[in-house]
C-alpha positions in Angstrom: 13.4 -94.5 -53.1 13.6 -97.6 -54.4 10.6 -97.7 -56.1 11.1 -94.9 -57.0 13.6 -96.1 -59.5 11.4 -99.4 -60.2 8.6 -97.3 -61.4 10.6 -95.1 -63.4 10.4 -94.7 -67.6 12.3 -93.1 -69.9 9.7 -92.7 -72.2 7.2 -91.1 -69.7 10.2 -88.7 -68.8 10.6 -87.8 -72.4 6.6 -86.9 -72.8 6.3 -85.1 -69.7 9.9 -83.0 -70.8 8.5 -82.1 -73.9 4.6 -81.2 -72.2 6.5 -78.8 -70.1 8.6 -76.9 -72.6 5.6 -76.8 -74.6 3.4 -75.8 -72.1 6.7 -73.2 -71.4 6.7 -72.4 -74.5 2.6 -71.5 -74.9 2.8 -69.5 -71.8 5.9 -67.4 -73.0 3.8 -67.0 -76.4 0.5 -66.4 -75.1 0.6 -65.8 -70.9 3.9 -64.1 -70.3 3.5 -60.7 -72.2 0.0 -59.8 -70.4 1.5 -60.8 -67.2 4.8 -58.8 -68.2 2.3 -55.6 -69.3 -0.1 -56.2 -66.2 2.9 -56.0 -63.6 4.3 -53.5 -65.8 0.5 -51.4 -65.5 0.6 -52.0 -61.7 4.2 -51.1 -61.1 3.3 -47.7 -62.9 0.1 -47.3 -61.3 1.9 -47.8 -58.0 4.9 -45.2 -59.2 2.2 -42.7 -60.4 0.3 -43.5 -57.1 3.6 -43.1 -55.0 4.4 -39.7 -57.4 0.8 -38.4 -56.5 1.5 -38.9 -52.9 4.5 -36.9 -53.2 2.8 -34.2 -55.4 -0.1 -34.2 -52.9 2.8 -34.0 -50.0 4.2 -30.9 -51.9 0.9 -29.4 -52.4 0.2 -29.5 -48.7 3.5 -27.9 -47.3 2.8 -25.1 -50.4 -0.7 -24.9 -48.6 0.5 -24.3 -45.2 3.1 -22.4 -46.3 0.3 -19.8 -48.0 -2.0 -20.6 -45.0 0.8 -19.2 -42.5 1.5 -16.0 -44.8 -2.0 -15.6 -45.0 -2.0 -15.8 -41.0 0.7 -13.4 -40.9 -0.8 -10.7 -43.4 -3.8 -10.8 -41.4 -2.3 -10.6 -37.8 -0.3 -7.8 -39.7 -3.2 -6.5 -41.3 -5.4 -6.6 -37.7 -2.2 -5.0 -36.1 -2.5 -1.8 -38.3 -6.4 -1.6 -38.4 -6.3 -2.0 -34.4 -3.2 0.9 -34.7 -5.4 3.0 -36.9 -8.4 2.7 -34.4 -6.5 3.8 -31.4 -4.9 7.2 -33.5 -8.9 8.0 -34.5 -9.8 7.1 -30.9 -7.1 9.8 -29.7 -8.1 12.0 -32.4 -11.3 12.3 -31.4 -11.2 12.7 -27.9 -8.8 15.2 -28.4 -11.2 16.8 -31.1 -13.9 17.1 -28.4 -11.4 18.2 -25.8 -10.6 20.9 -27.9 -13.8 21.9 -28.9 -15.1 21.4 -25.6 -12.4 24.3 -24.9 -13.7 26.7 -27.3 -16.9 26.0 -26.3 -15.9 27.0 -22.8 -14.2 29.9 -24.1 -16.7 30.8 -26.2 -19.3 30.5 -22.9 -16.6 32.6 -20.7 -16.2 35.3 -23.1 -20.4 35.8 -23.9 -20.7 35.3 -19.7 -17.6 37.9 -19.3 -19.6 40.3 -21.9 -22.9 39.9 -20.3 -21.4 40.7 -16.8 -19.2 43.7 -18.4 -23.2 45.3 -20.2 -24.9 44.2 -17.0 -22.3 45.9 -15.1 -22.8 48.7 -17.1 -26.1 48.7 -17.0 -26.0 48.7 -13.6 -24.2 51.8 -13.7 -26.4 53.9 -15.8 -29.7 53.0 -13.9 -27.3 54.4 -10.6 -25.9 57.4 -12.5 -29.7 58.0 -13.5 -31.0 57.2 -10.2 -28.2 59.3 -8.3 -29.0 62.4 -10.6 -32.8 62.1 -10.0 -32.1 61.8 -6.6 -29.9 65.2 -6.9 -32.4 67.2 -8.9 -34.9 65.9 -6.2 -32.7 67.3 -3.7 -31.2 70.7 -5.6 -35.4 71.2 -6.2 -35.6 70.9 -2.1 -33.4 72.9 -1.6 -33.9 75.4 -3.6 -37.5 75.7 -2.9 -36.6 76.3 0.8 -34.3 78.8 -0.5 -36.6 80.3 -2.6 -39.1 80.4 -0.4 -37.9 83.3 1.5 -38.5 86.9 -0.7 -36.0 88.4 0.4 -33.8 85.0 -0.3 -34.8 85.5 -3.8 -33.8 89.1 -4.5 -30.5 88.1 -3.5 -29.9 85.4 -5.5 -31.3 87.2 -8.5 -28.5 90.1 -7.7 -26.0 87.6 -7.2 -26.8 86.4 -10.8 -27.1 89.4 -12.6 -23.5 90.4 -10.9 -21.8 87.3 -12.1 -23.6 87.5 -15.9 -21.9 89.9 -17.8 -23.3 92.5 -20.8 -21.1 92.0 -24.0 
């Protein structure tokens, strides 16, 4: 320390004083107002960065807010399509059924008439069959009745009896 003190110069102090506060002095007038602006630049560029973030932050819970009432509209809208697929689905098989029921109707009533003009049908051919077989028969029978002259003279008696003259 001592040497310090030896060593030191009044003069020396002076010039080295006055170098600094000009040198102070320069970099207030020159240096310190673009250092000022560019800390001042980057301090807003971090605020607007910092702002962003937040905006972006915002941005995202709006966006999955949307996304999850978008989600739920289309579970919603699934929901009623998948509704509106099982009432056609019932509809239509209870269409056919219904249809298939007339149809069967339909089939029982034409096989009900067919049976009912078969049936009668039927009936004719044995009315027609039973009254050729009785004209066959009435023809035998009176041919063997007829046969006979005598036979004859009575029956035409008998006849002319029953008819009466007006």
């Amino acid at each position: 320390m001592e040497t310090l003190l030896n060593d030191f110069s009044p003069g020396l102090f002076v010039m080295q004083t006055v170098l600094l506060i000009v040198l102070i002095l320069l970099m207030v007038k020159f240096a310190w107002k673009p250092i000022l602006n560019s800390l001042n630049e980057r301090e807003e560029g971090i605020q607007g960065a910092l702002d962003a973030a937040e905006k972006a932050k915002l941005e995202m819970a709006n966006l999955q807010a949307d996304n999850e009432r978008l989600l739920q509209e289309a579970r919603t809208e699934r929901e009623a399509m998948l509704k509106e697929a099982r009432e056609i689905k019932t509809k239509m098989i209870s269409d056919a059924k219904e249809e298939a029921k007339e149809e069967a109707d339909k089939m029982i009533t034409q096989a009900q008439g067919a049976i009912e003009s078969e049936k009668k049908a039927a009936i004719a051919e044995m009315k027609a069959t039973v009254a050729t077989l009785s004209l066959e028969i009435a023809e035998k029978v009176v041919k063997s009745e007829l046969s006979d002259n005598g036979k004859q003279m009575k029956l035409v008696n008998e006849m002319l009896s029953d008819a009466k003259l007006n």
